[in-house]
C-alpha positions in Angstrom: 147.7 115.4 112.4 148.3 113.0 109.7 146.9 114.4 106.1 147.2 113.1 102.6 150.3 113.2 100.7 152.0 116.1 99.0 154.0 116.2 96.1 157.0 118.6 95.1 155.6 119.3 91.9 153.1 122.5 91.2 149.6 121.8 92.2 148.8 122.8 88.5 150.3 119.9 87.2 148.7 117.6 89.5 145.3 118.0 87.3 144.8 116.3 84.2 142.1 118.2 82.0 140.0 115.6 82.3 139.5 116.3 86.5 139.2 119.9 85.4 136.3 118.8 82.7 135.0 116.5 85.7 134.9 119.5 88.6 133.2 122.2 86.2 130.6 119.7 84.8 129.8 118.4 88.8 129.8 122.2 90.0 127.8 123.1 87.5 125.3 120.7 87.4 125.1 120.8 90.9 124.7 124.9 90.3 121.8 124.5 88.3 120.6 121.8 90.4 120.2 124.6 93.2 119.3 127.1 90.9 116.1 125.2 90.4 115.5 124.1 94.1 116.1 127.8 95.1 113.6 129.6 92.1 111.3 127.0 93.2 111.0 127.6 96.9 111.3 131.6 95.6 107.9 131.5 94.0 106.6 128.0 95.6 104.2 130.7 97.7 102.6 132.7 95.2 102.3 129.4 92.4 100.7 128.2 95.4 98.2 130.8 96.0 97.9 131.3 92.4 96.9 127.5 91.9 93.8 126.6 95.0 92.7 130.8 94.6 94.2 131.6 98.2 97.4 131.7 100.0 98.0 128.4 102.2 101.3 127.6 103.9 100.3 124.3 104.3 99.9 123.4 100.6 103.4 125.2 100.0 105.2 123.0 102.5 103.5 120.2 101.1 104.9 120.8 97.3 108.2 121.3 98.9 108.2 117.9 100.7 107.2 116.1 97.6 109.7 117.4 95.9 112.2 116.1 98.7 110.6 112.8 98.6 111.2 112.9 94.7 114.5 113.7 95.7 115.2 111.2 97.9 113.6 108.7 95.4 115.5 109.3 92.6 119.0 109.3 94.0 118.8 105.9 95.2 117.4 104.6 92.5 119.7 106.5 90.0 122.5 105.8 93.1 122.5 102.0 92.5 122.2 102.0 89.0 125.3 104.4 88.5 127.5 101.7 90.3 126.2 99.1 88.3 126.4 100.9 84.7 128.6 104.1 85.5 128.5 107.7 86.4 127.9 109.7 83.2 125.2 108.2 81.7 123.0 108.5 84.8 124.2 111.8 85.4 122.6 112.9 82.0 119.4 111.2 82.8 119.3 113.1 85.6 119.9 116.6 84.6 117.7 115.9 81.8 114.6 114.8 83.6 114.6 118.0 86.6 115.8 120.4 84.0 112.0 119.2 81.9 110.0 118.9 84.5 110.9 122.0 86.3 110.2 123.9 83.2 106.8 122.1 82.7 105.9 123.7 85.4 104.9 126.7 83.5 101.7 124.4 81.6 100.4 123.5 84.9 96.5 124.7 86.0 96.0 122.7 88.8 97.6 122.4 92.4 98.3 118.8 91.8 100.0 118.7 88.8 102.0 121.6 90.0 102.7 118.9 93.2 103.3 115.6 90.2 105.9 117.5 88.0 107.7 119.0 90.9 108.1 115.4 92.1 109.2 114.0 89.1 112.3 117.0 88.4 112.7 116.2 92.1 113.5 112.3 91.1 115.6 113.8 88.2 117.2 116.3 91.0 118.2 113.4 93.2 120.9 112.2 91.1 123.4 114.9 91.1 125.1 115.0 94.5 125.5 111.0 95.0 126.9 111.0 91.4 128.1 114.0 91.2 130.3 113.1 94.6 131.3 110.0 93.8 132.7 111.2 90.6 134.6 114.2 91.2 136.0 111.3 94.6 136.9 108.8 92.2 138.2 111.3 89.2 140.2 113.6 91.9 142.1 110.7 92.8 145.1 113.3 94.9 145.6 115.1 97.7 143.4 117.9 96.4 140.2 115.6 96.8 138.6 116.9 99.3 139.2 121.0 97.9 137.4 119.4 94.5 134.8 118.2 96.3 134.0 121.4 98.7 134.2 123.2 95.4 131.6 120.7 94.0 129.4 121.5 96.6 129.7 125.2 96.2 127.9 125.3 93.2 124.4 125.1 95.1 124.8 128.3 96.5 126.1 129.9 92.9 123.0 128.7 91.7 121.0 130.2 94.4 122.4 133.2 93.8 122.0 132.8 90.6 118.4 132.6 91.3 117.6 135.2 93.1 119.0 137.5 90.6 117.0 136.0 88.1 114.0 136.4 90.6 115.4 139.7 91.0 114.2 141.0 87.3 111.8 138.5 86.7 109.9 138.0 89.4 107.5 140.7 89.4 106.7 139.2 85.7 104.7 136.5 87.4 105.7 132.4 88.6 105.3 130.9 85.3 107.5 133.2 83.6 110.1 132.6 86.5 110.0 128.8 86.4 110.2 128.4 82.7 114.1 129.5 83.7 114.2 126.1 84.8 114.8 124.3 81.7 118.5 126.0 81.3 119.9 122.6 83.1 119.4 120.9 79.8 122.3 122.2 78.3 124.8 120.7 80.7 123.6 117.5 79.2 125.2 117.8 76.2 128.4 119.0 77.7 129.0 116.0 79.6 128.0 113.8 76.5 131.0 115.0 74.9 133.8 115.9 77.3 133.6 113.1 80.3 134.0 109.7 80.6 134.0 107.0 83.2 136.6 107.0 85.5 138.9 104.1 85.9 136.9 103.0 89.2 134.1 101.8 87.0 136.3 99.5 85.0 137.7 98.2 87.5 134.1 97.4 89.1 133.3 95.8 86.2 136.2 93.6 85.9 136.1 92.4 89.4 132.5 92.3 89.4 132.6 90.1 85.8 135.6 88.0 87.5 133.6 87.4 90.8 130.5 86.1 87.9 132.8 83.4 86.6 133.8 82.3 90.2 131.1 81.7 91.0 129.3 79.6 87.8 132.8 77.2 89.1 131.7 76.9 92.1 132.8 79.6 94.5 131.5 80.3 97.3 129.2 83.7 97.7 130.9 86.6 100.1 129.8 89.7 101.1 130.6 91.6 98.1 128.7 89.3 95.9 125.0 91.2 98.0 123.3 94.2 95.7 125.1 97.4 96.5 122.0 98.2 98.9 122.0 95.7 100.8 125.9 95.9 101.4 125.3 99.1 102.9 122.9 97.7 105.9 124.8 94.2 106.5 128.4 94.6 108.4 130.7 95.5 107.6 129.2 98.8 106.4 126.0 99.5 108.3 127.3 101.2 111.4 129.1 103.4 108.9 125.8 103.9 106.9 123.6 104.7 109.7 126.0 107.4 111.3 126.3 108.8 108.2 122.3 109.4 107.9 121.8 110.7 111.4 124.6 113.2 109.8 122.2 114.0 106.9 119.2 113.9 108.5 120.6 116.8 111.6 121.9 118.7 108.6 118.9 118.9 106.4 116.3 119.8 108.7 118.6 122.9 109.3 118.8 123.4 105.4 115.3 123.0 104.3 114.0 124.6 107.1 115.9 127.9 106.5 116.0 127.2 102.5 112.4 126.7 102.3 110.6 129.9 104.5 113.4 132.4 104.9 111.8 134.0 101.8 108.3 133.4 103.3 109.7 135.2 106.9 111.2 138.2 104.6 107.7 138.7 103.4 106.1 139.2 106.7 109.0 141.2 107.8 108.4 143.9 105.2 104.7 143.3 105.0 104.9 145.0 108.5 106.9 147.7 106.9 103.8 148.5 104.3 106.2 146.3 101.8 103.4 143.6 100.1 102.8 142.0 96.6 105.4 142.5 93.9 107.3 145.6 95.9 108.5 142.6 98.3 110.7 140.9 95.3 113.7 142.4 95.7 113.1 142.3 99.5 113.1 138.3 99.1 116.1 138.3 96.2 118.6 140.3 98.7 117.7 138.1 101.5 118.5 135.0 99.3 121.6 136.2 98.1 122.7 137.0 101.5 121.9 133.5 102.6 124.0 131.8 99.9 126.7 134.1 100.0 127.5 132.4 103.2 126.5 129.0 101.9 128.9 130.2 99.4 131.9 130.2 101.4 131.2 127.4 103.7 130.4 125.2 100.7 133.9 126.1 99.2 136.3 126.6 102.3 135.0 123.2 104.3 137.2 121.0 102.3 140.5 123.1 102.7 139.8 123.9 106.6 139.4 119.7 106.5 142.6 119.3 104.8 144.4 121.6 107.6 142.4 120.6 110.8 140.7 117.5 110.5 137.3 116.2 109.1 135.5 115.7 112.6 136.4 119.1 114.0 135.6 120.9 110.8 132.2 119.1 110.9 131.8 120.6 114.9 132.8 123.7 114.0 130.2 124.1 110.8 127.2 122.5 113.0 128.1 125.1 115.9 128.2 128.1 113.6 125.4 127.1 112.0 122.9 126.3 115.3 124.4 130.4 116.7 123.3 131.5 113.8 119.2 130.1 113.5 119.5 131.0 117.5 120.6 134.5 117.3 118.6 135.2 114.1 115.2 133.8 113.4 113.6 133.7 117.1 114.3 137.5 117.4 114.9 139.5 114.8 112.0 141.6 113.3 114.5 143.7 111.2 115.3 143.4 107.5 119.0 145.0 108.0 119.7 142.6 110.9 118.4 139.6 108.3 120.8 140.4 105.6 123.4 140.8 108.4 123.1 137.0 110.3 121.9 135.6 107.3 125.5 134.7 105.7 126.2 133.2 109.4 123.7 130.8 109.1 124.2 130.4 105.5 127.6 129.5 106.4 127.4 126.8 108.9 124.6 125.1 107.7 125.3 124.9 104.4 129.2 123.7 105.2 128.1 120.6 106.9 126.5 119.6 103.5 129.8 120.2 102.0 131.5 118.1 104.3 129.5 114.9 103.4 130.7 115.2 100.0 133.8 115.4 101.0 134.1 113.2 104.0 131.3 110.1 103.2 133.2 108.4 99.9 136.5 108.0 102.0 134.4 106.0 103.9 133.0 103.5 101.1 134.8 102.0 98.6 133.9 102.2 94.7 131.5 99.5 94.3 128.9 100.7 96.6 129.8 104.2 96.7 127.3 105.7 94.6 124.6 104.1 96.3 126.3 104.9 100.2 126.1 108.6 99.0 122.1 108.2 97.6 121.2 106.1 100.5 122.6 108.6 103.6 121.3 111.4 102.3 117.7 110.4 100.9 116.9 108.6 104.0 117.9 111.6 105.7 115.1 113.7 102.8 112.5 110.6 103.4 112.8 111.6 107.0 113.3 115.5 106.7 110.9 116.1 103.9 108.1 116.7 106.1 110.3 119.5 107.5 108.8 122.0 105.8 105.8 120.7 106.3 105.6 120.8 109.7 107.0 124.1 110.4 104.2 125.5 108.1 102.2 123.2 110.4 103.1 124.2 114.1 103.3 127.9 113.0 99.8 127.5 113.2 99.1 125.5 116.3 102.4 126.2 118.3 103.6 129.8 117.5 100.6 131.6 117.0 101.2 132.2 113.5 105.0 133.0 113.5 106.9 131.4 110.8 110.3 132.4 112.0 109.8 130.6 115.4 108.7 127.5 114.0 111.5 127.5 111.7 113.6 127.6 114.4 112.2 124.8 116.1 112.7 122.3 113.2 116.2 123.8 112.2 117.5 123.1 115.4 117.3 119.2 114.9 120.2 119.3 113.6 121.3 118.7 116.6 121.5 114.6 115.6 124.4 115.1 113.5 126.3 115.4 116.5 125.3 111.9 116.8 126.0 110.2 113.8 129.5 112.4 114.4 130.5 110.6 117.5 130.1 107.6 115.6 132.7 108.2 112.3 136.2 107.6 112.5 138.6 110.5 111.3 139.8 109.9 107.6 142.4 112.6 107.1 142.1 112.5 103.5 142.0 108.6 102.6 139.8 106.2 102.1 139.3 103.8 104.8 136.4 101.8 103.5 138.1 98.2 104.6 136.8 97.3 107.5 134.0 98.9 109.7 134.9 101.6 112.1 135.6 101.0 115.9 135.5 103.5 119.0 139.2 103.4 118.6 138.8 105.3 115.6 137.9 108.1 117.7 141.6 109.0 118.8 143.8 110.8 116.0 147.0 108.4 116.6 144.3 105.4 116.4 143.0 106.5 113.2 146.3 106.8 111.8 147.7 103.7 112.5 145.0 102.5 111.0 145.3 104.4 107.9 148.5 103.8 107.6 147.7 100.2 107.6 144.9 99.9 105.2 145.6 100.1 101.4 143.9 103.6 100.4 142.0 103.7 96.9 144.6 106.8 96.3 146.4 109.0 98.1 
């Protein structure tokens, strides 16, 4: 199978400090990033029942989806502008906005303020993966690009873990004093202020972009890559390659939010029935977490190197399969707390790999001009659509499954099914960017894919 170019030299010297300063800034932002979404869903029940006087699973599902819709809001918003004006700067916007609105959380005294200012941090929230992806893509510019980028996406789960042990010792403290953790993303702005710049991609943009402007006041004709980034991505040649890559999303992130948002919810009622309520249940709930995200952990990290070696298609298969055994074997049985902490890192792993994987696999397939906005647009369609995830499963606990969460998680989890869809429709990278062109069912067949790789001009190998 064809893979990206090696080098002789040590892989050490490969990296500049400046794709080192770019990978810790991404992780990290995209650590704190699911530090926040985790201590939120953590304490999203009792703020909830703290708020309307009573406990209501439909009112917590309902925070939780606006703060997906936020999500999905922000990043293609943010998504467009950064490949008009640049990475950093809306990266700092970003961070700054979730990491203030998180912690204003903690002045709240009504359910729908709590419901505005998480959907505002969830707007602010939205702009780290598309720019964080597109970034470490376009600074990473070797054959360790896809490793950066699994890496990248790691960082969620070391800030969920990272969560629950804050949740750990804090928890019992109360949700306001929990949430008010929220405003450590702040900091990160300033690091990224001082140490990282725009990589060359952007200039380049620019110039071309600037060079197309003058063209056309003489005259020229208007071409396809004259349109506004968005609407590039839903004319040919890049629509079939946009839509595939949203049924991807949306497949994967019912699975994630559904698991994300009420394993802590199921670990309740698991102990409740153990005598386990109230504050005893804390470090029930943390445990459970960690155990979740230590899997997400290492399917975050690993999914780019298992790409590298076997391909990006089959890694995807393999992440989806482990993660659909896991939510089968786990949440429609189990009444155990030990057997929990046991599948949970399963389902942890699988799940959270194939969110891994679009970082790594969806900017080889758009090129720099509209890649920003490609990452934004896949996956916040695929949170418009998913955000009522959550939702719902709160919803047909009720109606369908007579109450039990862990069922109805189940049922919504197991949509993600549709990535298989959007799968059968991508063509195989191996590690370079083959944004020229749209794909073709030819591009199904490894020797197909590589002859046309081999043809094609890659951004950098």
């Amino acid at each position: 199978m064809a893979a990206p170019s090696t080098s002789a030299r040590p892989w050490r010297e490969e990296i500049s400090k400046y794709q080192w300063a770019v990978l810790f800034a991404t992780t990290l932002g995209w650590a704190l990033d699911g530090f926040d979404s985790s201590l939120f869903t953590q304490v999203a029940a009792p703020a909830t029942a703290d708020l309307l006087n009573r406990p209501s699973t439909f009112h917590t599902g309902l925070v939780v989806a606006l703060f997906l819709a936020g999500w999905a809001t922000g990043a293609i918003l943010f998504g467009a502008l950064a490949d008009y004006i640049g990475r950093v700067r809306v990266l700092i916007i970003g961070v700054l906005t979730y990491s203030v609105f998180t912690a204003a959380a903690v002045f709240v005294t009504e359910y729908w303020q709590f419901a505005l200012v998480r959907f505002i941090a969830g707007i602010g929230s939205g702009v780290e993966l598309p720019v964080g992806a597109a970034l470490v893509a376009e600074a990473w510019n070797n054959r360790h690009r896809a490793k950066a980028s699994s890496v990248m996406m790691s960082g969620l789960a070391i800030g969920s873990l990272l969560s629950a042990l804050v949740y750990y010792f804090v928890g019992g403290l109360g949700w306001r004093q929990t949430i008010a953790f929220g405003l450590a993303p702040a900091l990160l702005a300033l690091f990224i202020r001082r140490h990282i710049h725009e990589p060359a991609t952007t200039a380049e943009v620019k110039a071309q972009r600037a060079a197309r402007r003058q063209e056309r006041a003489a005259g020229a004709a208007k071409t396809a890559d004259d349109r506004f980034v968005l609407n590039q991505l839903f004319s040919r040649p890049l629509v079939g390659r946009t839509v595939a890559c949203t049924l991807i999303c949306c497949g994967a992130l019912f699975a994630f939010w559904g698991v994300t948002t009420w394993t802590p919810q199921i670990i309740r009622v698991v102990v409740a029935n153990r005598g386990v309520t109230g504050d005893a249940a804390v470090p029930y709930v943390s445990w459970a977490t960690a155990a979740l995200n230590v899997g997400g952990l290492l399917g975050y990290a690993s999914w780019g190197f298992i790409a590298d070696r076997i391909g990006r298609r089959r890694t995807y298969a393999m992440s989806l399969l482990i993660g659909m055994t896991g939510i089968l074997a786990l949440y429609p049985f189990a009444d155990s707390y030990t057997t929990y902490l046991w599948l949970l890192p399963v389902v942890g792993f699988g799940v959270f790999g194939v969110l891994s994987g679009n970082a790594v696999f969806f900017p080889e397939l758009f090129g720099p001009s509209v890649r920003a906005s490609a990452m934004a647009v896949t996956n916040s369609i695929g949170r418009f659509l998913t955000a009522a995830g959550p939702l719902f499963a709160g919803a047909i606990a009720t109606t369908w499954f007579d109450g039990n969460l862990a069922r109805a998680t189940t049922a919504v989890s197991m949509l993600i099914v549709i990535a298989f869809i959007g799968l059968w429709f991508t063509p195989e990278t191996h590690g370079r960017f083959l944004y020229s062109g749209a794909p073709t069912s030819s591009d199904r067949t490894s020797h197909t894919t590589d002859r046309m790789a081999d043809a094609r001009q890659p951004e950098a190998t």
